[in-house]
C-alpha positions in Angstrom: 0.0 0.0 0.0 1.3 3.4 -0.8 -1.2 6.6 0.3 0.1 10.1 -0.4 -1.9 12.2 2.2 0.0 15.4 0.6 2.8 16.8 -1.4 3.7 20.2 -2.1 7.0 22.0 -3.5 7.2 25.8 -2.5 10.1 28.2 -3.6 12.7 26.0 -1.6 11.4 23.6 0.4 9.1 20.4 -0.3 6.8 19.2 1.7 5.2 15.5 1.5 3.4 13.5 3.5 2.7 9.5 3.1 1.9 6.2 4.2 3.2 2.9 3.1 3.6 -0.5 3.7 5.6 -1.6 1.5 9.7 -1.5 0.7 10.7 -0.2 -2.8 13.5 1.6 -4.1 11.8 4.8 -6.1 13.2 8.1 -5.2 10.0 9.6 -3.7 11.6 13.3 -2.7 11.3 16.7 -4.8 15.4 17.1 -4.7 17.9 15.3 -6.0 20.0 15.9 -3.4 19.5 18.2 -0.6 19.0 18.2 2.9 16.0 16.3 4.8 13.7 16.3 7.9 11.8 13.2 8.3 9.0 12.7 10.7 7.6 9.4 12.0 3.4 9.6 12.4 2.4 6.1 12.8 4.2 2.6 12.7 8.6 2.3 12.0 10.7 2.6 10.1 14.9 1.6 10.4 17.5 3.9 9.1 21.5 2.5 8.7 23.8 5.1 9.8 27.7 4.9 9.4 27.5 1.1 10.0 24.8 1.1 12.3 21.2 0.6 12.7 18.7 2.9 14.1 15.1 2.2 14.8 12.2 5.1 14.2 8.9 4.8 15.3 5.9 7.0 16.2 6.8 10.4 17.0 10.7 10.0 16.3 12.8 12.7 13.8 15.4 12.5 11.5 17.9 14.8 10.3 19.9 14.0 6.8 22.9 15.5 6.3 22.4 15.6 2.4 26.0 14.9 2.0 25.1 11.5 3.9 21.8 11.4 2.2 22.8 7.7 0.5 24.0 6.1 3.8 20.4 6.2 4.9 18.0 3.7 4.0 15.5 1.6 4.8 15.8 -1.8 6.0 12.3 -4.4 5.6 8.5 -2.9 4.6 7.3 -2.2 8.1 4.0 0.3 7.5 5.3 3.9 8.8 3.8 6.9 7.9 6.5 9.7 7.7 6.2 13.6 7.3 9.4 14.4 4.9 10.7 17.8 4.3 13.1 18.6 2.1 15.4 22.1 1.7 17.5 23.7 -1.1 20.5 24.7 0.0 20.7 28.1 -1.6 17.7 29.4 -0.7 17.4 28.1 2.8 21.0 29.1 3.7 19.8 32.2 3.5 17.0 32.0 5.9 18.9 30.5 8.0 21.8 33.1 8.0 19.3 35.4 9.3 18.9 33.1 12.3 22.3 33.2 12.9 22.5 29.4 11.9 25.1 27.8 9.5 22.3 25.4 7.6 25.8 23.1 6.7 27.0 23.2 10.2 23.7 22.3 11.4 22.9 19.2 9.4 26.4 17.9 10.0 25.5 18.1 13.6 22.2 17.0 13.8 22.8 14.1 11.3 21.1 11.7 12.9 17.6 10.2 14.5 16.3 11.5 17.1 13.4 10.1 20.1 10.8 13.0 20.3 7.9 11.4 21.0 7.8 13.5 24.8 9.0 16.8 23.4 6.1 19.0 23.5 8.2 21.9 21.4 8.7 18.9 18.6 5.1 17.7 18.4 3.3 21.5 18.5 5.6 22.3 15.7 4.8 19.0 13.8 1.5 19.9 14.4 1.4 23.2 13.2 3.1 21.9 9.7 0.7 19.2 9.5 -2.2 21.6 9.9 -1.3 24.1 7.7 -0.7 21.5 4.8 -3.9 20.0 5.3 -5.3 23.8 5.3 -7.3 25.3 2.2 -6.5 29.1 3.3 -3.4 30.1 1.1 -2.7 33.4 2.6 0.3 33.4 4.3 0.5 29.7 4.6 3.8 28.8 2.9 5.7 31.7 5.3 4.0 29.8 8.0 5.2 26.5 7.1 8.7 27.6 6.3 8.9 29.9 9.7 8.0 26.3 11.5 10.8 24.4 9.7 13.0 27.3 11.3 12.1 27.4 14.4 12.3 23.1 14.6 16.1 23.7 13.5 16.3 26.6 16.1 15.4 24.6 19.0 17.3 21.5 18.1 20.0 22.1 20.9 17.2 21.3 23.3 17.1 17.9 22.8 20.5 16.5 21.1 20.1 14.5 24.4 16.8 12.7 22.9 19.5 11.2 19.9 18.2 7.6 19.5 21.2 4.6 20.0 21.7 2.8 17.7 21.1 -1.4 17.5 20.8 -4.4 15.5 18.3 -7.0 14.9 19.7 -10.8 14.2 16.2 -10.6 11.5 18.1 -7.7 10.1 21.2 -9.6 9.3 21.1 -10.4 5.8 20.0 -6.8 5.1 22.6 -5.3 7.1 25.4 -7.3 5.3 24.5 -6.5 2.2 24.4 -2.7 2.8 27.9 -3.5 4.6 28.9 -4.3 1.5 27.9 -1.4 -0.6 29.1 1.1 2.3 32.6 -0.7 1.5 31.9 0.5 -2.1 30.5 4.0 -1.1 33.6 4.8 1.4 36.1 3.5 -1.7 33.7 6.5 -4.4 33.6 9.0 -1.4 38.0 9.2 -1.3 38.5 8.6 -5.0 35.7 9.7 -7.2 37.8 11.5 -9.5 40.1 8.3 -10.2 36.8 6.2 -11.3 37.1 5.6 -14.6 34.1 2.5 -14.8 32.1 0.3 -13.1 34.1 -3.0 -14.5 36.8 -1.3 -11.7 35.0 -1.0 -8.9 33.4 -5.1 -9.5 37.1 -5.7 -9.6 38.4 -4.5 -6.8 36.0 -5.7 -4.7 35.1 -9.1 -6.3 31.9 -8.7 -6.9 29.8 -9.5 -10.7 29.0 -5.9 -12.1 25.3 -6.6 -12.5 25.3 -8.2 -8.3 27.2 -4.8 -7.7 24.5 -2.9 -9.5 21.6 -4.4 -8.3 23.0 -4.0 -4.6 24.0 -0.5 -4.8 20.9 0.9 -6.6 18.6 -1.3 -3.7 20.2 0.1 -0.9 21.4 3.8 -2.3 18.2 4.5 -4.5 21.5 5.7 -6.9 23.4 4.3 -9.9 27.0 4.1 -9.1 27.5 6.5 -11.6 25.1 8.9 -10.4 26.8 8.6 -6.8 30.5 9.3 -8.2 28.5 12.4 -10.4 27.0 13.5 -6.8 30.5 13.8 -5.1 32.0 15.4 -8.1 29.5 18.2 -8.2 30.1 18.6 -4.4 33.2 18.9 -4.7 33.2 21.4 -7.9 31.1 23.5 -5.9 33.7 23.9 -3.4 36.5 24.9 -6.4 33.7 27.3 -7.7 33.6 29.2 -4.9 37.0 29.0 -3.4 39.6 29.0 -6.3 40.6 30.8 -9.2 40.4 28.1 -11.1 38.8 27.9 -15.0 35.9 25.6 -15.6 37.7 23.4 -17.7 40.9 23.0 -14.8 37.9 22.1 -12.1 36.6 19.3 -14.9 39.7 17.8 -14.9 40.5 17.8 -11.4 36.9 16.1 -10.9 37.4 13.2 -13.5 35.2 14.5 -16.2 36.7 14.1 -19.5 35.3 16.9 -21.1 33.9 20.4 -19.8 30.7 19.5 -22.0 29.7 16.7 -19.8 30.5 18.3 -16.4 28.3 21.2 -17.3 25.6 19.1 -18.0 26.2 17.1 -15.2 26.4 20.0 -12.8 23.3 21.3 -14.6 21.0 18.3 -13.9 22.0 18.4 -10.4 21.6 22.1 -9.5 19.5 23.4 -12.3 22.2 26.4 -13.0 25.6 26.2 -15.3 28.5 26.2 -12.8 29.4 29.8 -14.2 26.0 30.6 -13.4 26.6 29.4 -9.8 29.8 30.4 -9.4 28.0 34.2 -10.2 25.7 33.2 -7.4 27.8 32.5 -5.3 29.6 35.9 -5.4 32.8 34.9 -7.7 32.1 37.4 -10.3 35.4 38.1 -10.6 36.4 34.5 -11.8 35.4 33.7 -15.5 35.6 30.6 -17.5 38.9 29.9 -19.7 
């Protein structure tokens, strides 16, 4: 069973709320790739973080780090109906400058699930989300919503003491070994993406059939390989694009690509903006493209 209750993309954030009982590996979010607040209504849900297992039920919260965002997954098809919101970088880093919070800082920290099922603060502000999605009035709503995803964020040093341990089920096993497995493989992209010249490499190096290689990493990433590698490439070009002096075609290089062509269209897919255009955005104008 899979019941979308509601889903809504304002200028920035998404908003999305569903129930299922049933496992699959479709990309469900409004982003690609950006950074996520997950919500646990009703029944579980089980979330592998750097090796280990963590356990969400009713009235638990997540925070993804969306530079972790594939290291999180779900393990079995237990029913769970989950609130998910989901935030663009550029546009929220600016809200949340005028908070005084760093919104990369943040997720970094928070990464992580977290047991507020008592937390009256949590479950108002929940509520008030909820509400207003469910809401017909449009005036002022999507300031409402967005101001309630703030002040969530804002009050998360409250309860870092409510950050869920983490465990292992011996049902879980199998699950657990095979995402071991593709971890191995993740860890191996995150130091050497730009080295990665195919998948017929990686299979090699850790004996493993390309297709079983695949299969496994697409079941338990919700990503191709090669859109992983192209997802820490484009992180790491957006670092060159706003710190160096670099030219577009030196950052290509650097990142594996083997022509500026593809990265741009890469990079454009991704973020939805050239990486001049970005690199404008971000405040390089001096910098231009050789």
């Amino acid at each position: 069973m899979f019941h979308s209750i509601y889903r809504e993309k304002f200028r920035g954030l998404g908003v999305g709320r569903v129930g299922r009982d049933q496992n699959f590996t479709a990309n469900l979010g409004f982003y690609h790739n950006e950074y996520q607040i997950q919500y646990i209504f009703e029944g579980e849900r089980y979330f592998f973080f750097d090796g280990s297992c963590c356990h969400m039920e009713a009235g638990t919260l997540c925070f993804t780090d969306k530079r972790n965002i594939v290291r999180t997954c779900i393990i079995g098809g237990q029913y769970h109906d989950r609130l998910l919101l989901e935030m663009e970088e550029g546009y929220f880093s600016l809200l949340c400058d005028q908070l005084g919070i760093n919104l990369q800082a943040f997720f970094a920290a928070h990464h992580g699930v977290y047991q507020t099922q008592h937390n009256a603060c949590v479950q108002d502000i929940i509520g008030v989300i909820d509400e207003l999605m469910r809401s017909k009035e449009q005036k002022g709503r999507e300031q409402k919503i967005k101001l309630a995803v703030l002040t969530l964020m804002a009050e998360a040093e409250k309860w870092e003491d409510t950050r869920a341990n983490t465990e292992l089920s011996g049902t879980m096993q199998n699950s657990i070994d095979k995402q071991k497995k593709v971890y191995e493989v993740a860890d191996y992209i995150s130091e050497h993406y730009a080295e990665i010249q195919s998948v017929d490499e990686l299979s090699e190096r850790f004996y493993m059939s390309k297709s079983y290689l695949c299969r496994i990493f697409r079941e338990v990433t919700n990503f191709t390989i090669s859109e992983y590698v192209n997802l820490h490439r484009i992180a790491a070009s957006q670092e060159y694009l706003m710190d160096s002096g670099m030219s577009m075609q030196e950052i290509a290089e650097k990142l594996g690509y083997e022509s500026l062509t593809y990265f741009e269209r890469v990079f454009k897919k991704q973020l939805s903006v050239t990486p001049l255009q970005y690199r404008k955005m971000r405040g390089n104008r001096g910098m231009t493209s050789k």
